[in-house]
N, C-alpha and C positions, 0 to 999 in steps of 0.2 A: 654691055660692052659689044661693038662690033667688030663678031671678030671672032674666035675658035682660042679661049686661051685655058692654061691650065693653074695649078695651085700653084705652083713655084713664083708662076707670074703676078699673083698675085699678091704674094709674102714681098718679092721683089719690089712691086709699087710701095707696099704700106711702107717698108723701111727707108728708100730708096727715096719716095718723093715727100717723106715726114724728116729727113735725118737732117738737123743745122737749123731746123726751123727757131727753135726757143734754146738749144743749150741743151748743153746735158742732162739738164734735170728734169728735161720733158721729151728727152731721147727716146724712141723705143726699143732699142736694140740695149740700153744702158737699165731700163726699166725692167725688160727682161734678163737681165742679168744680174739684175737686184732680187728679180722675185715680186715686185712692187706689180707687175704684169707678166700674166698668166700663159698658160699654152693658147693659141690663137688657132682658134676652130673655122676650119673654110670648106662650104660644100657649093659645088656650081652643077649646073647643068645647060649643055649646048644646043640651040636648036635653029635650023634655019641662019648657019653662019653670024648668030650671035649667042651669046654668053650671061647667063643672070646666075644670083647664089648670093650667099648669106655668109658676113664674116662675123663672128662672137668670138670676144677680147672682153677677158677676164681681169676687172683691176683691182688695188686696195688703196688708191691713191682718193686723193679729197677730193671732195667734189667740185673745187674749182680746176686743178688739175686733168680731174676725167672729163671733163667739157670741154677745157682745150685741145686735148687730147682727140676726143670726138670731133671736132671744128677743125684738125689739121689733118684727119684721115676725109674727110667730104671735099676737101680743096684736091685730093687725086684726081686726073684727069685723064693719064692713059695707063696701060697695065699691057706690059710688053709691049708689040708695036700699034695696040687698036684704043680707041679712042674709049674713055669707060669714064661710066658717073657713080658717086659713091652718095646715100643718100641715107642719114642715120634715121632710123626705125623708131628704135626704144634705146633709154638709158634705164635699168632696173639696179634700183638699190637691193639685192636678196637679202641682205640683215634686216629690212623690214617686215618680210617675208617671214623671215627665222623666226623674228620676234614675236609675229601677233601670234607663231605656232605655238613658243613657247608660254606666251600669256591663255592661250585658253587651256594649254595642258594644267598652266598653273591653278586656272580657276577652278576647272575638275579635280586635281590633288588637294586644294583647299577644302572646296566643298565636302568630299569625303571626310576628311580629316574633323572638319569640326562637326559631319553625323555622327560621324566614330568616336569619338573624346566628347562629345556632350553630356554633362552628368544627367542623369534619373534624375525623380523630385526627392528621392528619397537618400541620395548618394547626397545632394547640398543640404537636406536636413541635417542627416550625419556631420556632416563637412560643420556646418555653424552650431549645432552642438557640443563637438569637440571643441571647436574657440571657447565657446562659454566655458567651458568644462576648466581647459589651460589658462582662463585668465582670473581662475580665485585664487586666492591667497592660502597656505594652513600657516598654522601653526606649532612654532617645533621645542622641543624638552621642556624643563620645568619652568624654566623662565618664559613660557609662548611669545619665540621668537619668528617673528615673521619670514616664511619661508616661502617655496617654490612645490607646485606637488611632487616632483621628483626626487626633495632634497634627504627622504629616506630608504631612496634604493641605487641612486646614483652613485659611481663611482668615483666620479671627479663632482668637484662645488665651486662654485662660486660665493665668496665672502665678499656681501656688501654692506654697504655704511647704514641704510635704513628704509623700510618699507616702500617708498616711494620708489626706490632702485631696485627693490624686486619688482614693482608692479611693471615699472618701463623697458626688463628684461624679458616678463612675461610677454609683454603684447609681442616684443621679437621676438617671441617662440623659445626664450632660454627658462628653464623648470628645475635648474638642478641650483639653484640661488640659498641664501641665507642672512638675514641683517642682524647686522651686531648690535644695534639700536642702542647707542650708551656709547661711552668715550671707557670706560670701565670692558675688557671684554668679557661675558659669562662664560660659565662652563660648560655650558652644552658647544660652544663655539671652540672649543680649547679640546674637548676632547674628538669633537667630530672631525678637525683639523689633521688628528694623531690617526683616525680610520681610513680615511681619505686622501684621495690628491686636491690640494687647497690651492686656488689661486685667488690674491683678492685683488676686487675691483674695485678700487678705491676714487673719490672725486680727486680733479686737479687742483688742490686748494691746498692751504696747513692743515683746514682739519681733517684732510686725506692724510697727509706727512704723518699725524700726531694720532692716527689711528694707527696706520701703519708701524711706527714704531712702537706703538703698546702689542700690535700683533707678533712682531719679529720677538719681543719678547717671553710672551706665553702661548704663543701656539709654532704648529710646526708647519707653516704656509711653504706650500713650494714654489710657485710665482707669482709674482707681481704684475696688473694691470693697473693702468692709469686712464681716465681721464683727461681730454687734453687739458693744459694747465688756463686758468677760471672756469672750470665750466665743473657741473655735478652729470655721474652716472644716469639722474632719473631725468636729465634735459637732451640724451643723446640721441640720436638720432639712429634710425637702423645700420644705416651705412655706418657712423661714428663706434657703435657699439662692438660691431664686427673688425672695424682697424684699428681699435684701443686693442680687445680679444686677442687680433693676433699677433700685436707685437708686445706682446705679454712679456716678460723676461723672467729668470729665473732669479730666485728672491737673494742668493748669493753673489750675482752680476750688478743686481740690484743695489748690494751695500757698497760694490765696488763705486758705482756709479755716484752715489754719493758719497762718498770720503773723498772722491777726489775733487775736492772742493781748494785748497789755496797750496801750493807749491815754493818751499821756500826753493828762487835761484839767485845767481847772480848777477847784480844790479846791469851789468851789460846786457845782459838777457833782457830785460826789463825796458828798457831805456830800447834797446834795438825792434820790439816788439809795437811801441809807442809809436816809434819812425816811421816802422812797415804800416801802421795799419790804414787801409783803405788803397795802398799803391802798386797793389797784386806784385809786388816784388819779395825776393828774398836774399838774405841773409849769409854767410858760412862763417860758421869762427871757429875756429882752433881750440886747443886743452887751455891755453891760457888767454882765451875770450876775445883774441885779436881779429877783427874784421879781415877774411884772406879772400873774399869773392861778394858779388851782386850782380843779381839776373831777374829778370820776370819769371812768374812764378811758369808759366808754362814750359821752361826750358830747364827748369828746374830738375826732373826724374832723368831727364838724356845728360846734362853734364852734370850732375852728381856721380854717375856710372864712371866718370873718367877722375874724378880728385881723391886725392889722396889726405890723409891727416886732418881730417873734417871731427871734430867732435861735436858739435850743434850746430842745426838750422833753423831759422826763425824765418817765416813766411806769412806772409798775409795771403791763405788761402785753405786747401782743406786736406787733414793726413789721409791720405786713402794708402791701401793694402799694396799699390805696388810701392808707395815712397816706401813704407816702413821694411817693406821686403831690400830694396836697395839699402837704403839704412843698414838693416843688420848686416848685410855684404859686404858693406864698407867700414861695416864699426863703425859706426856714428851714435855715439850713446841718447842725442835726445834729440826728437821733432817738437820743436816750439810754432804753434799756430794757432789761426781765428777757429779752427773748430776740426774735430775729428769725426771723419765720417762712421755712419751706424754700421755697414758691412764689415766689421773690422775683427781680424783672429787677433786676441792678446798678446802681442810679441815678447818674447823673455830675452831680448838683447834691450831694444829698443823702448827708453821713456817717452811720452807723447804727451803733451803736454800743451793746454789751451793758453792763449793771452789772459782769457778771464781766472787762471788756474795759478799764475806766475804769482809768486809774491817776494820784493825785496828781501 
């Protein structure tokens, strides 16, 4: 610059000869007010009645933005009354910078990590010893029924269908197993059931249903696992075996779940159920089964909250915990739909009741 100027004078250019250039959105006065650009660092020094110094402007804006941005501070050409050239240096992206610090810190934290956690030879002997060790089989009371090594110090068991489903619980690291082997259950399974917490795991098949029901019988199982339905125990898969496990239910939920198999109601029920299905709509009828409303099912829970004198809704959709809560609010004695969700508290006002459950 020639010429003696100071800092003011040159904040004054940068805003002064950049402002209107693009709009607001590549204002600098508007960017700093956003945050989007930074404190604007200026140091000069004067010599010989002229002026040199160094402006750094701080951005987070993209990089086509910070290029114009840079291309409309080089177009300055005087800074208070003297004549001045603006000539960009460097544009430095610093998160590059960040980054390769952060990748070699990484690589040093790795490297350590796996000298420090690498087994000895004698730590992965152990280690595949113990496999071997967890994946034999014994044999358990007088009947030698195929067991888990755990299944005589364990506190809780596992009841399965037959050898093959102990062996494909062992390799998932499960030990506290037992097979019924036989559609008849023995004794040693009858009484162990009465020491223990029993859950059996049964395949998703009838001949799971038809074990199980000889089990609910003579032994004292406390929950129930399934199998998804076709498939057997000894074909699941690690992942499968642990999401059968924990939605395990308890063997009294269990009988509930099946007895609610066919529902005698009233043929309007039936016949309105038929109508709804597939048209995400529903239904409201009265004590004496007269159609008094129809909505989509999505607006269904906000104007239930407003009517009155509702005794059944029929929907083609699914009972979840807030319907049935409005329900009991309302006295509404029954939810008729395609299916009832699994998160559900048993309601003691409210019947619930599936399409496939209805019967004339």
């Amino acid at each position: 610059m020639e010429g003696v100027v100071e800092k003011p004078d040159v904040i004054g250019a940068l805003f002064g000869q950049t402002e209107g250039l693009f709009g607001p959105e590549l204002d600098l006065r508007e960017l700093q007010k956003s945050g989007r650009i930074g404190r604007i660092e200026i140091s000069l020094e004067s010599k010989q009645d002229k002026t040199t110094g160094k402006i750094d402007i701080p951005t987070s804006l993209d990089r086509v933005s910070t290029a114009i941005i840079a291309a409309s501070i080089e177009s300055i050409n005087r800074v208070g009354p003297c004549k001045a050239a603006v000539i960009l240096n460097k544009i430095e992206d610093i998160r590059d910078a960040r980054r390769r610090i952060i990748i070699d810190r990484a690589k040093v934290v790795l490297r350590k990590w796996t000298v420090e956690t690498m087994p000895g030879t004698n730590e992965i002997f152990r280690e595949v010893s113990e496999m071997l060790r967890l994946a034999r089989v014994e044999k358990f009371g007088p009947e030698g029924l195929t067991a888990g090594p755990e299944i005589s110090t364990a506190k809780k068991i596992l009841v399965v269908e037959g050898r093959a489903d102990v062996i494909n619980l062992l390799r998932a690291g499960i030990q506290n197993t037992i097979a019924v082997e036989g559609a008849k259950i023995p004794q040693s399974i009858i009484k162990i059931c009465r020491e223990r917490e029993a859950t059996a795991f049964l395949d998703g098949d009838r001949g799971g249903d038809l074990i199980l029901k000889e089990l609910q019988q003579v032994t004292t199982i406390k929950y129930v696992a399934r199998a998804p339905r076709g498939k057997e125990v000894e074909d699941l898969t690690f992942k499968e075996i642990e999401k059968a496990l924990k939605d395990r239910v308890p063997l009294e939920k269990f009988k509930v779940k099946k007895e609610r198999r066919k529902k005698l109601v009233p043929k309007q029920i039936v016949e309105t159920a038929k109508e709804l299905s597939g048209t995400l709509e529903a239904v409201l009828l009265n004590k004496e089964m007269k159609h008094v409303g129809r909505m989509p099912v999505r607006e269904l829970a906000e104007k239930l909250q407003k009517m009155k004198d509702i005794d059944t809704v029929v929907f083609d959709g699914v009972i979840t915990q807030r319907l049935v809560d409005i329900a009991a609010k309302r006295n509404i004695n029954y939810l008729v739909a395609a299916r009832v969700s699994t998160a559900m508290k048993q309601p003691l006002k409210v019947k619930l009741i599936t399409f496939e459950e209805i019967q004339a």
